[in-house]
PDB file with one MODEL, atoms N, CA, C and O in Angstrom:
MODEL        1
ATOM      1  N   UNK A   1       0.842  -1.173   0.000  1.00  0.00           N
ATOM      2  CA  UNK A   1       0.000   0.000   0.000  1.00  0.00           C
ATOM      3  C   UNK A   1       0.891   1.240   0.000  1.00  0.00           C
ATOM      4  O   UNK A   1       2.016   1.288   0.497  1.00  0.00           O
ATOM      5  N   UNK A   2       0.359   2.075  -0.515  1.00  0.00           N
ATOM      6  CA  UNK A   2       1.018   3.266  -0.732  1.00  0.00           C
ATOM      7  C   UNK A   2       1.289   4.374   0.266  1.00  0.00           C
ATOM      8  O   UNK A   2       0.158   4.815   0.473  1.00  0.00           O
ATOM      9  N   UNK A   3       2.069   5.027   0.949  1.00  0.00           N
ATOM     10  CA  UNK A   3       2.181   5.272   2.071  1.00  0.00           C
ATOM     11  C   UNK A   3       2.591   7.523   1.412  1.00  0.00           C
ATOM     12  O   UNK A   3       3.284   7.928   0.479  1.00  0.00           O
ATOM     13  N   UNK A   4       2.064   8.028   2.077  1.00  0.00           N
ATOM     14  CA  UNK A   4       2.152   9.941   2.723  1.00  0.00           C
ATOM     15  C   UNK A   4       2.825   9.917   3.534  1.00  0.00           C
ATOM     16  O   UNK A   4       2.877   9.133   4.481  1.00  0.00           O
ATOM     17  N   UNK A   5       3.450  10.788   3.280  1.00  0.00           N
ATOM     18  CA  UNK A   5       3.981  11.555   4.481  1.00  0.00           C
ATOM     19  C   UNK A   5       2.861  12.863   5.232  1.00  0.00           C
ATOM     20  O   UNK A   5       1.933  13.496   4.727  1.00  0.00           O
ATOM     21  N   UNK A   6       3.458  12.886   6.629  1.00  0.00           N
ATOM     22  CA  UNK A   6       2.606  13.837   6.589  1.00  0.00           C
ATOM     23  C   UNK A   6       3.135  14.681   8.522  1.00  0.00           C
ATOM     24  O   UNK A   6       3.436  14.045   9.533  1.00  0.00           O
ATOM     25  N   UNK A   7       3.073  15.844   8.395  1.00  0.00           N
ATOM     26  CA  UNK A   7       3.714  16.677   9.099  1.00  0.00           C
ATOM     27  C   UNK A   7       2.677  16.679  10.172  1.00  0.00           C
ATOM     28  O   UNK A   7       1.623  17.071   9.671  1.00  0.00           O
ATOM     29  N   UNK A   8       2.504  16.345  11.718  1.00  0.00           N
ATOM     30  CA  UNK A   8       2.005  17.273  12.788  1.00  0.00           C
ATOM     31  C   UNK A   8       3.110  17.455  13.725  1.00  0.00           C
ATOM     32  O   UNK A   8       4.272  17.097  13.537  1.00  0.00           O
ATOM     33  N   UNK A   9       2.567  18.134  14.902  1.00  0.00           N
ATOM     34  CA  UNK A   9       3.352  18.954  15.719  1.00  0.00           C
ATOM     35  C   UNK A   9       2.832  18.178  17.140  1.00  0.00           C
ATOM     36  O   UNK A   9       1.771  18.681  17.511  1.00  0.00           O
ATOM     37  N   UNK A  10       3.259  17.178  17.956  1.00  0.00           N
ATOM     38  CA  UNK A  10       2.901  16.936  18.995  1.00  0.00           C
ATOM     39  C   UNK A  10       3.512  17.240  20.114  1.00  0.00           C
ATOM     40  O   UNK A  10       4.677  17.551  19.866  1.00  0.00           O
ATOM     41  N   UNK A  11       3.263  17.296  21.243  1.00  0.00           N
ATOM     42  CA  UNK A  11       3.408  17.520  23.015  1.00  0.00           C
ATOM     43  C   UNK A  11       5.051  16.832  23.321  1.00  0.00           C
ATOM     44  O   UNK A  11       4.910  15.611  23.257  1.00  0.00           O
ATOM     45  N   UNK A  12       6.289  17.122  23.576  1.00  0.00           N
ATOM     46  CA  UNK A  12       7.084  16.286  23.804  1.00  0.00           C
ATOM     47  C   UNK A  12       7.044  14.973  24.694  1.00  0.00           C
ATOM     48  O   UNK A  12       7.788  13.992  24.706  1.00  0.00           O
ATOM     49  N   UNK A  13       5.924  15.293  25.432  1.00  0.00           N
ATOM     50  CA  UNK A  13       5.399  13.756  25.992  1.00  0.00           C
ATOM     51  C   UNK A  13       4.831  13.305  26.063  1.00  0.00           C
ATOM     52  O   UNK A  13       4.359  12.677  27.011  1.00  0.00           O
ATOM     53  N   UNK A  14       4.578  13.413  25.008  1.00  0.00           N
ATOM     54  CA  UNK A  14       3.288  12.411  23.886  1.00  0.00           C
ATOM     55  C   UNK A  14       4.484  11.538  23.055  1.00  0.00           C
ATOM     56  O   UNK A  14       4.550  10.309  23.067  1.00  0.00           O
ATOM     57  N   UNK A  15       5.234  12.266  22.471  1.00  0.00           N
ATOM     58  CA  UNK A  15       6.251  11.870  21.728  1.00  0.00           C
ATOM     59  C   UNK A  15       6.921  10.477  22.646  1.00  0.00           C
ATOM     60  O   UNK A  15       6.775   9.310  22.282  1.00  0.00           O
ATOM     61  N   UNK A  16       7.388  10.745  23.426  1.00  0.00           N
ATOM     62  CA  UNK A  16       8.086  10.180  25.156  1.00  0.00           C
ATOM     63  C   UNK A  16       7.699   9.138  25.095  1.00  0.00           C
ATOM     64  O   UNK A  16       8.360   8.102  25.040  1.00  0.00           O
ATOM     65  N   UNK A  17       6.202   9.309  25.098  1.00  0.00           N
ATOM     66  CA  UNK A  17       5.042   7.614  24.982  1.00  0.00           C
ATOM     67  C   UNK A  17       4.874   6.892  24.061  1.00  0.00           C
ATOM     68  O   UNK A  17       4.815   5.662  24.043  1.00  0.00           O
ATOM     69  N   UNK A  18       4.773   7.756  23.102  1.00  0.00           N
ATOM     70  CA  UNK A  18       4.570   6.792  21.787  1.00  0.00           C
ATOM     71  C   UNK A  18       6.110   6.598  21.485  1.00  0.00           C
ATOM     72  O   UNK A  18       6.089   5.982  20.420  1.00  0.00           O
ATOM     73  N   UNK A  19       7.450   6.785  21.840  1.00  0.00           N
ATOM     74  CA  UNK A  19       8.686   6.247  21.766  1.00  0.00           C
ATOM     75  C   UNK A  19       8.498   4.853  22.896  1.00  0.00           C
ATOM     76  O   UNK A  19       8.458   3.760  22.330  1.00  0.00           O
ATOM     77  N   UNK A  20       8.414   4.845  24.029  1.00  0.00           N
ATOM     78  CA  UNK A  20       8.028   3.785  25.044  1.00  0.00           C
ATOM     79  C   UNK A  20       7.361   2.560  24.458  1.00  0.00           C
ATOM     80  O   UNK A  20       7.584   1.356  24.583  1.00  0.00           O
ATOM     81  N   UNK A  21       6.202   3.472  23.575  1.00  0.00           N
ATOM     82  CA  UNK A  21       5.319   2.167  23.699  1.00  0.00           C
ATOM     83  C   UNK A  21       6.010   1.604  22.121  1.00  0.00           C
ATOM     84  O   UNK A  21       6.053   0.379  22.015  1.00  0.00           O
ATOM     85  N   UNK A  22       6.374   2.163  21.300  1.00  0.00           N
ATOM     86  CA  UNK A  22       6.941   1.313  19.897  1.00  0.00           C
ATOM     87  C   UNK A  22       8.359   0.692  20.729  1.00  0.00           C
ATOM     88  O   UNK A  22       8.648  -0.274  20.023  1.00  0.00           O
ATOM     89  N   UNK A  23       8.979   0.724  21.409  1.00  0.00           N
ATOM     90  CA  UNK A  23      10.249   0.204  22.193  1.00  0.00           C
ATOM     91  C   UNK A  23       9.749  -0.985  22.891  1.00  0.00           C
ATOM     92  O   UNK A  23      10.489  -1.966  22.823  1.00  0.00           O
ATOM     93  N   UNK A  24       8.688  -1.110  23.528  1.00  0.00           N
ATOM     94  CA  UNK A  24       7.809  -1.821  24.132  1.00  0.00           C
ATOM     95  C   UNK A  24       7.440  -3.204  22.769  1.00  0.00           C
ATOM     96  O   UNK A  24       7.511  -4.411  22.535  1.00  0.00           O
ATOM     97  N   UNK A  25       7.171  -2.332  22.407  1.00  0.00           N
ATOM     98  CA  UNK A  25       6.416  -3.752  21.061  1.00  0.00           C
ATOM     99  C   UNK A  25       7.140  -3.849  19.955  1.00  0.00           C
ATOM    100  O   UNK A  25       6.727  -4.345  18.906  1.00  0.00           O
ATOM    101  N   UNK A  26       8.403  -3.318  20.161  1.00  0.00           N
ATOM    102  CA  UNK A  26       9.907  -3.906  18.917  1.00  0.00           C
ATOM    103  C   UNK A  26       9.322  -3.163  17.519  1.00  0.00           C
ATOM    104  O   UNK A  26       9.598  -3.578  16.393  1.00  0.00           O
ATOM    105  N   UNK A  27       8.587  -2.156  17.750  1.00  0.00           N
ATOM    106  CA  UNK A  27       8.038  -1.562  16.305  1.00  0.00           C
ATOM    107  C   UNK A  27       8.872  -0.176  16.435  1.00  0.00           C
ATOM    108  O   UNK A  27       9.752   0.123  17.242  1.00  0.00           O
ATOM    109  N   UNK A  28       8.296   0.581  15.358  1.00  0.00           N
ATOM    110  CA  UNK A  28       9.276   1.669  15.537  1.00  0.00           C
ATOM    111  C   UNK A  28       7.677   2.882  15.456  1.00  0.00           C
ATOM    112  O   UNK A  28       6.560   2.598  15.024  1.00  0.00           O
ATOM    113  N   UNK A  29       8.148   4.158  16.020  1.00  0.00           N
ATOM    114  CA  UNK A  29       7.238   5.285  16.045  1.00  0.00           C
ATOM    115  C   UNK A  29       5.664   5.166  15.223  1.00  0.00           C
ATOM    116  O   UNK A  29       4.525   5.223  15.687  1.00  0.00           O
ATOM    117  N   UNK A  30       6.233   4.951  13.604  1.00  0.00           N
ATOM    118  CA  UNK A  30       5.259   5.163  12.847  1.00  0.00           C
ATOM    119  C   UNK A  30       4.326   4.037  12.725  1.00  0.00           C
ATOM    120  O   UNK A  30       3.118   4.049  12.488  1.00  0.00           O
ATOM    121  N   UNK A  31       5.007   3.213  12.901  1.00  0.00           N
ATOM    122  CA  UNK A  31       3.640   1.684  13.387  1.00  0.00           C
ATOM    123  C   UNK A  31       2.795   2.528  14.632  1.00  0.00           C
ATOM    124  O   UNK A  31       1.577   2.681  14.538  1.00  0.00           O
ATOM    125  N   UNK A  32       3.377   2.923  15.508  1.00  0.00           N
ATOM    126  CA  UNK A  32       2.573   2.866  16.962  1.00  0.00           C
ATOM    127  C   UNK A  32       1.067   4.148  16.138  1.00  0.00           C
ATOM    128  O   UNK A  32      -0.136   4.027  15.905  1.00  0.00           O
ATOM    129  N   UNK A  33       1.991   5.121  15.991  1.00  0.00           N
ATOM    130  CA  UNK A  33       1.209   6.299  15.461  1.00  0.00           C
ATOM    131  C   UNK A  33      -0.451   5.696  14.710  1.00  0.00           C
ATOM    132  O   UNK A  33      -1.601   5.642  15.147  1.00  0.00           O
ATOM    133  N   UNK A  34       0.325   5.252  13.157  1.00  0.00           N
ATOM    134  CA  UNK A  34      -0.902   4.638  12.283  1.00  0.00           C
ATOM    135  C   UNK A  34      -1.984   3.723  13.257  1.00  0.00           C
ATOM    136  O   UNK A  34      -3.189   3.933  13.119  1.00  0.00           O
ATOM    137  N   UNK A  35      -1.557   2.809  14.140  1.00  0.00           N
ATOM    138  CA  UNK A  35      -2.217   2.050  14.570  1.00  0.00           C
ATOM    139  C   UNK A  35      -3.149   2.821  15.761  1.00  0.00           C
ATOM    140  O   UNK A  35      -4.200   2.434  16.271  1.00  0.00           O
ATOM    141  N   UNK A  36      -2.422   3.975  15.995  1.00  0.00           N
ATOM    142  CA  UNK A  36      -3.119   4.649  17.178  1.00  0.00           C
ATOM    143  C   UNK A  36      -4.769   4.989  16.037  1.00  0.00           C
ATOM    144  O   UNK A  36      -5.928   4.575  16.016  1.00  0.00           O
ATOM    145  N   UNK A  37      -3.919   5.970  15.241  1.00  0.00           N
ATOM    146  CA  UNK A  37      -5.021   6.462  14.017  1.00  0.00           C
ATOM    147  C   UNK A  37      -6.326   5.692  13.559  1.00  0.00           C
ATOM    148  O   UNK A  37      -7.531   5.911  13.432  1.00  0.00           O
ATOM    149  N   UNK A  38      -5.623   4.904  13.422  1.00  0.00           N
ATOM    150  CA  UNK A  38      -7.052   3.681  13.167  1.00  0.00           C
ATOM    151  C   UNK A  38      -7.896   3.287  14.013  1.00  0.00           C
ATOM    152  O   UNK A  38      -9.049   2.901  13.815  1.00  0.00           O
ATOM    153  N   UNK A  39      -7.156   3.408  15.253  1.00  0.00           N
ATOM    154  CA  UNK A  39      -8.268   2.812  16.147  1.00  0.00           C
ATOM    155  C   UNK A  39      -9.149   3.967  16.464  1.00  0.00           C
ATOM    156  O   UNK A  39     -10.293   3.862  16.907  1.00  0.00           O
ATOM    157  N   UNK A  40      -8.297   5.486  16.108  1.00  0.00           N
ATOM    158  CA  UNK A  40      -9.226   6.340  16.454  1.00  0.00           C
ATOM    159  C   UNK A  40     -10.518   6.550  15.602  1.00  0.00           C
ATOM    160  O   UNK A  40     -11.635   6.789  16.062  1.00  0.00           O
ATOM    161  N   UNK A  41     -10.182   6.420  14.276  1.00  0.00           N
ATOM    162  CA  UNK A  41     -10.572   6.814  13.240  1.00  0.00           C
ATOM    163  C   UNK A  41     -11.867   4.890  13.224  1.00  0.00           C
ATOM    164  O   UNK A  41     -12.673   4.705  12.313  1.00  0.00           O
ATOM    165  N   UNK A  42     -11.739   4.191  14.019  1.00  0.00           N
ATOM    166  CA  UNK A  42     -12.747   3.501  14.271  1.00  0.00           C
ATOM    167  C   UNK A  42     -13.184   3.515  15.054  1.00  0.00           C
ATOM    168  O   UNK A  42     -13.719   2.409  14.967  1.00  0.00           O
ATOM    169  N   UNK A  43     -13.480   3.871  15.905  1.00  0.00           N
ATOM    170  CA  UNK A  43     -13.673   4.529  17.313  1.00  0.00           C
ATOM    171  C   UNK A  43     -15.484   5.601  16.330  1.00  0.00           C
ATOM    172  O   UNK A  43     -16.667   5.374  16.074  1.00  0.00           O
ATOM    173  N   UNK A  44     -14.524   6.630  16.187  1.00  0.00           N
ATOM    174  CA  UNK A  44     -15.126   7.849  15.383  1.00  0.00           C
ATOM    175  C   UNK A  44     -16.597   7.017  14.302  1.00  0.00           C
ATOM    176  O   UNK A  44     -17.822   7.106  14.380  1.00  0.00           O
ATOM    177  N   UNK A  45     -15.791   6.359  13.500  1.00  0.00           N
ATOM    178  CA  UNK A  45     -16.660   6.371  12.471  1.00  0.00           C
ATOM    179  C   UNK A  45     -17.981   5.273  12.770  1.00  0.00           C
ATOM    180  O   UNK A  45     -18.928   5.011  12.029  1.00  0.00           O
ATOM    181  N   UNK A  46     -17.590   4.632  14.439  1.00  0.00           N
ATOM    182  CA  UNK A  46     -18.463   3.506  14.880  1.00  0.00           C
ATOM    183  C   UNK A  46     -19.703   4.862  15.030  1.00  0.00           C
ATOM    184  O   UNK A  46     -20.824   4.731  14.537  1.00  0.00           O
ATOM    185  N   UNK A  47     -19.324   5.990  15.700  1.00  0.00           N
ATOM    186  CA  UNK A  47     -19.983   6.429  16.913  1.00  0.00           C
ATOM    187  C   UNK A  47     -20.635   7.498  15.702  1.00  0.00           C
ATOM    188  O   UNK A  47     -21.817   7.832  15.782  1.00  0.00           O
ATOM    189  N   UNK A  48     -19.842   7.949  14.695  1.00  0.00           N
ATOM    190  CA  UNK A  48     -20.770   8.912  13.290  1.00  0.00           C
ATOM    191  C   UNK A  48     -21.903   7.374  12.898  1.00  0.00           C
ATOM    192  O   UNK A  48     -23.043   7.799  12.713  1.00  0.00           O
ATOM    193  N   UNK A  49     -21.873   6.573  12.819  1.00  0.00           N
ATOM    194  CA  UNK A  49     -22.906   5.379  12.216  1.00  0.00           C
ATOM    195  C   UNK A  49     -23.734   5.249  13.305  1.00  0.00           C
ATOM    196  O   UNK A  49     -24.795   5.573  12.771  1.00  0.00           O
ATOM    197  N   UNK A  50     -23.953   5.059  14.204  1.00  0.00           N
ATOM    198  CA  UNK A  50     -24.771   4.898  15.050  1.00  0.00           C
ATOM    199  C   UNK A  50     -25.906   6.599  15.415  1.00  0.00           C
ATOM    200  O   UNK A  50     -27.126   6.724  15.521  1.00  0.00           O
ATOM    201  N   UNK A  51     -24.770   7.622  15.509  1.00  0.00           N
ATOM    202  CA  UNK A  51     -25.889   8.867  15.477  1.00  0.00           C
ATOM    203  C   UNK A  51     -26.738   9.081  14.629  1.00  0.00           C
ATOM    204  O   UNK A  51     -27.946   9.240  14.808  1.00  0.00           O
ATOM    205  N   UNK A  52     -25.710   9.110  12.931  1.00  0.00           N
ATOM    206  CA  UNK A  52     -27.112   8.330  11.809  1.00  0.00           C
ATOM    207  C   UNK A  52     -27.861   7.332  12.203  1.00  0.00           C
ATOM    208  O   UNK A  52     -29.018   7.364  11.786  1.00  0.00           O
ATOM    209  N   UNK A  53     -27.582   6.503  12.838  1.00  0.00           N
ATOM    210  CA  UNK A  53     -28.987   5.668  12.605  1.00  0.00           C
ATOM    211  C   UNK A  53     -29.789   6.262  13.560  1.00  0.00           C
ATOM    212  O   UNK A  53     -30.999   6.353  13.348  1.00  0.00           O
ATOM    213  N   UNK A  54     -29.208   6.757  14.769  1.00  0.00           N
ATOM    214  CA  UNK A  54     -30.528   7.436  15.529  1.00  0.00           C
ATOM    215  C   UNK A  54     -31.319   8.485  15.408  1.00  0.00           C
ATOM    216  O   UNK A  54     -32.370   8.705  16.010  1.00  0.00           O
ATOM    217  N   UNK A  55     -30.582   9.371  14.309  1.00  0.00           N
ATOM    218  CA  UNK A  55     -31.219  10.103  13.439  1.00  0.00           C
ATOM    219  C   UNK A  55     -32.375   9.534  12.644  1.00  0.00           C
ATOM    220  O   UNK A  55     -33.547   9.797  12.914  1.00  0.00           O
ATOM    221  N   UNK A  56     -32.089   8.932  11.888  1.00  0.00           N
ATOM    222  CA  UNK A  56     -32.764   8.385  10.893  1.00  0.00           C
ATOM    223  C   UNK A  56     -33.907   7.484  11.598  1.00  0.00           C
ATOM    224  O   UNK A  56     -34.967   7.374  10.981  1.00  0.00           O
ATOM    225  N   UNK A  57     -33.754   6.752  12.998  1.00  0.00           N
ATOM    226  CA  UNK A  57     -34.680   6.128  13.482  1.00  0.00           C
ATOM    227  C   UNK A  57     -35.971   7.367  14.101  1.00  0.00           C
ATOM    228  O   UNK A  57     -37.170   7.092  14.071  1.00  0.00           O
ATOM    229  N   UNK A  58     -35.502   8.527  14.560  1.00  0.00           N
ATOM    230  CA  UNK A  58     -36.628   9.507  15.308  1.00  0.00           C
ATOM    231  C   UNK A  58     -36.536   9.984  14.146  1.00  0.00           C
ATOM    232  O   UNK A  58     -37.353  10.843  14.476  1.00  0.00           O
ATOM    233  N   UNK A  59     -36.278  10.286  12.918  1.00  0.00           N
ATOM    234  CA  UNK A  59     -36.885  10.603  11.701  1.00  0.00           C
ATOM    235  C   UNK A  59     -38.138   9.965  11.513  1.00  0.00           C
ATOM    236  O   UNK A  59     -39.231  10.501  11.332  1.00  0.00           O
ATOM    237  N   UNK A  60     -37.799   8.524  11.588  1.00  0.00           N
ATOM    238  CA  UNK A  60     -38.562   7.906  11.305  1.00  0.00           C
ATOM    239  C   UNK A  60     -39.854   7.542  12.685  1.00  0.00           C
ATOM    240  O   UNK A  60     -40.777   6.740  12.541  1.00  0.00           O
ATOM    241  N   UNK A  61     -39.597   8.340  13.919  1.00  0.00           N
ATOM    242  CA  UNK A  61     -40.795   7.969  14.907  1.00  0.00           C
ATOM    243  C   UNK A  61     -40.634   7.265  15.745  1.00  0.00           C
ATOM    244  O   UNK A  61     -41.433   7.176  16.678  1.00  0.00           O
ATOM    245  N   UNK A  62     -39.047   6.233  15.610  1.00  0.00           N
ATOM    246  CA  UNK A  62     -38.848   5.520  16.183  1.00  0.00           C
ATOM    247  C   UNK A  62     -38.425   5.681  17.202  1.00  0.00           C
ATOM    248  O   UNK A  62     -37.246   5.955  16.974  1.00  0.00           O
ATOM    249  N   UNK A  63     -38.669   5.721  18.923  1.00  0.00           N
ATOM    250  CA  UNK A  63     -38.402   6.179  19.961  1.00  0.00           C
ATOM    251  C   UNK A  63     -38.637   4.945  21.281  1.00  0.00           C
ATOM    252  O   UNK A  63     -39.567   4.143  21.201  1.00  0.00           O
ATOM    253  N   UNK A  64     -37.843   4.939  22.244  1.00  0.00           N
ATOM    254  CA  UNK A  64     -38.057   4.147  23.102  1.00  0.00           C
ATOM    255  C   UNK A  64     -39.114   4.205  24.041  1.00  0.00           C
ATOM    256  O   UNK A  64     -39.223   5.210  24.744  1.00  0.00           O
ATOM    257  N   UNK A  65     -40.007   3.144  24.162  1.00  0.00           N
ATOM    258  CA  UNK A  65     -40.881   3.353  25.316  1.00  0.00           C
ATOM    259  C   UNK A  65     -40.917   4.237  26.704  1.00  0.00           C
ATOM    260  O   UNK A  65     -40.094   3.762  27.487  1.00  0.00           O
ATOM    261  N   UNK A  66     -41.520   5.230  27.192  1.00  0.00           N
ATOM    262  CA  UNK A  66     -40.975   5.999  28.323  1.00  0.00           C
ATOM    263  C   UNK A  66     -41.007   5.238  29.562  1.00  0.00           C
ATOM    264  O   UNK A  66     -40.785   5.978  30.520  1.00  0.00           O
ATOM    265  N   UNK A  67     -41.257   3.685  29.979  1.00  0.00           N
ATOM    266  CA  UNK A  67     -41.176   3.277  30.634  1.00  0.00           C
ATOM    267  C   UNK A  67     -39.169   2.610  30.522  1.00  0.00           C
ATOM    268  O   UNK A  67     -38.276   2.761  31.356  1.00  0.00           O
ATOM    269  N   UNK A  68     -39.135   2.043  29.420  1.00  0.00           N
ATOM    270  CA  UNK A  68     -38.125   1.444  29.004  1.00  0.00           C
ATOM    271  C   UNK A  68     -36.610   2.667  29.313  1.00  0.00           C
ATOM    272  O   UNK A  68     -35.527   2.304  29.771  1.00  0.00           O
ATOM    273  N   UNK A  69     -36.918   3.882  28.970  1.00  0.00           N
ATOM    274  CA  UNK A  69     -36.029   4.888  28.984  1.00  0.00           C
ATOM    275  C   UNK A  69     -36.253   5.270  30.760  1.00  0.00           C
ATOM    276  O   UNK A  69     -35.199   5.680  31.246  1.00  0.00           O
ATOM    277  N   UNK A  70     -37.432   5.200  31.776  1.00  0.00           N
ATOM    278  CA  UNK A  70     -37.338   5.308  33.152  1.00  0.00           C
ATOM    279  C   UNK A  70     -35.968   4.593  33.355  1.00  0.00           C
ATOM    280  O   UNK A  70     -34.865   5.137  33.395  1.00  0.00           O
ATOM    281  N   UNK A  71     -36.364   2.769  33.523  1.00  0.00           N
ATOM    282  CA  UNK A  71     -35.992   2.187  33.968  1.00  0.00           C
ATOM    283  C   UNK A  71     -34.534   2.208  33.220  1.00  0.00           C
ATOM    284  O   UNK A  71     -33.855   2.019  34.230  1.00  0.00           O
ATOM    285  N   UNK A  72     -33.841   2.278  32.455  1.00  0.00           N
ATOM    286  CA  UNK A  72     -32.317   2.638  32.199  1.00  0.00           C
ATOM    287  C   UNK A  72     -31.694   3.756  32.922  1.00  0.00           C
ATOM    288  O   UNK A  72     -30.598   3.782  33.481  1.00  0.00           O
ATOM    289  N   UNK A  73     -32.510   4.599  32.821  1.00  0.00           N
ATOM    290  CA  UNK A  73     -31.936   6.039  33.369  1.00  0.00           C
ATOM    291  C   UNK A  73     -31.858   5.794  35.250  1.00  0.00           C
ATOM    292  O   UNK A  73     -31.011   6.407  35.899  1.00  0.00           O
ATOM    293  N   UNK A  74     -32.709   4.976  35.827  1.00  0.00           N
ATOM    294  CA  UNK A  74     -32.629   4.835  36.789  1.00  0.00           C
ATOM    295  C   UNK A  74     -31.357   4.191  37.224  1.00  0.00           C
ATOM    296  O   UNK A  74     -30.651   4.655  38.120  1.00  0.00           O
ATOM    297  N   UNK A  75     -31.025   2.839  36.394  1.00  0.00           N
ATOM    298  CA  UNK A  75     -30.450   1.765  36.507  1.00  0.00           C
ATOM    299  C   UNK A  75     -28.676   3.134  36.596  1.00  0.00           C
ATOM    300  O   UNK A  75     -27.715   3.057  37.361  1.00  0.00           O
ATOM    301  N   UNK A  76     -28.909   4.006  35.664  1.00  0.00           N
ATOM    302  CA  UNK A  76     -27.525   4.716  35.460  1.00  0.00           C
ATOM    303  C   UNK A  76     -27.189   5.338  36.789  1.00  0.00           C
ATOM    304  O   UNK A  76     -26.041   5.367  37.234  1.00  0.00           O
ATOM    305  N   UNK A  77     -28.468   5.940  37.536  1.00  0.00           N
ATOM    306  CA  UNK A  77     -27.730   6.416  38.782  1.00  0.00           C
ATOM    307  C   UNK A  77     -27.972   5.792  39.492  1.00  0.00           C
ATOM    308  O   UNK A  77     -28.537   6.517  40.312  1.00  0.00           O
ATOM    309  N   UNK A  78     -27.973   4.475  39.999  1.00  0.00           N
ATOM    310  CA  UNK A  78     -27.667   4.015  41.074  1.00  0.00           C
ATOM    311  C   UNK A  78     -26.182   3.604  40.638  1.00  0.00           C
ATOM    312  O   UNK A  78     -25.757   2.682  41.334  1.00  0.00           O
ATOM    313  N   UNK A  79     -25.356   4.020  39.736  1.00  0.00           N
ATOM    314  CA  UNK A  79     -24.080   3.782  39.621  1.00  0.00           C
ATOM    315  C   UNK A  79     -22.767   4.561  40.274  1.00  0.00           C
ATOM    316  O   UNK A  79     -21.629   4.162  40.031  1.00  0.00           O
TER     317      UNK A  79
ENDMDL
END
């Protein structure tokens, strides 16, 4: 696969960590980096797919029972 370059500017100890952790797993910087990326960038694109669909579901009317939404919301603060 075809690989960019590409310029940011990070925290010197950020840098610190992501040196640690590619030293840690015998990889070097730019493995740790990409792999960070991806997980962010799936992370992200889980959580953009799911707001569409909850969009698209109260578009569509679709809403949880107000008993069903009590009893969760309850369940959250007794946490």
């Amino acid at each position: 696969m075809a690989k960019e370059t590409m310029t940011v500017r990070i925290e010197p100890g950020t840098r610190k960590v992501l040196d640690k952790i590619a030293e840690s797993l015998e990889r070097d910087r730019t493995y740790v980096v990409n792999e960070a990326l991806k997980s962010y960038i799936d992370v992200h694109q889980w959580q953009i797919g799911h707001i569409r669909q909850g969009i698209r579901d109260a578009d569509a009317g679709r809403f949880a029972p107000a008993a069903e939404v009590k009893r969760v919301t309850d369940r959250l603060r007794r946490k």
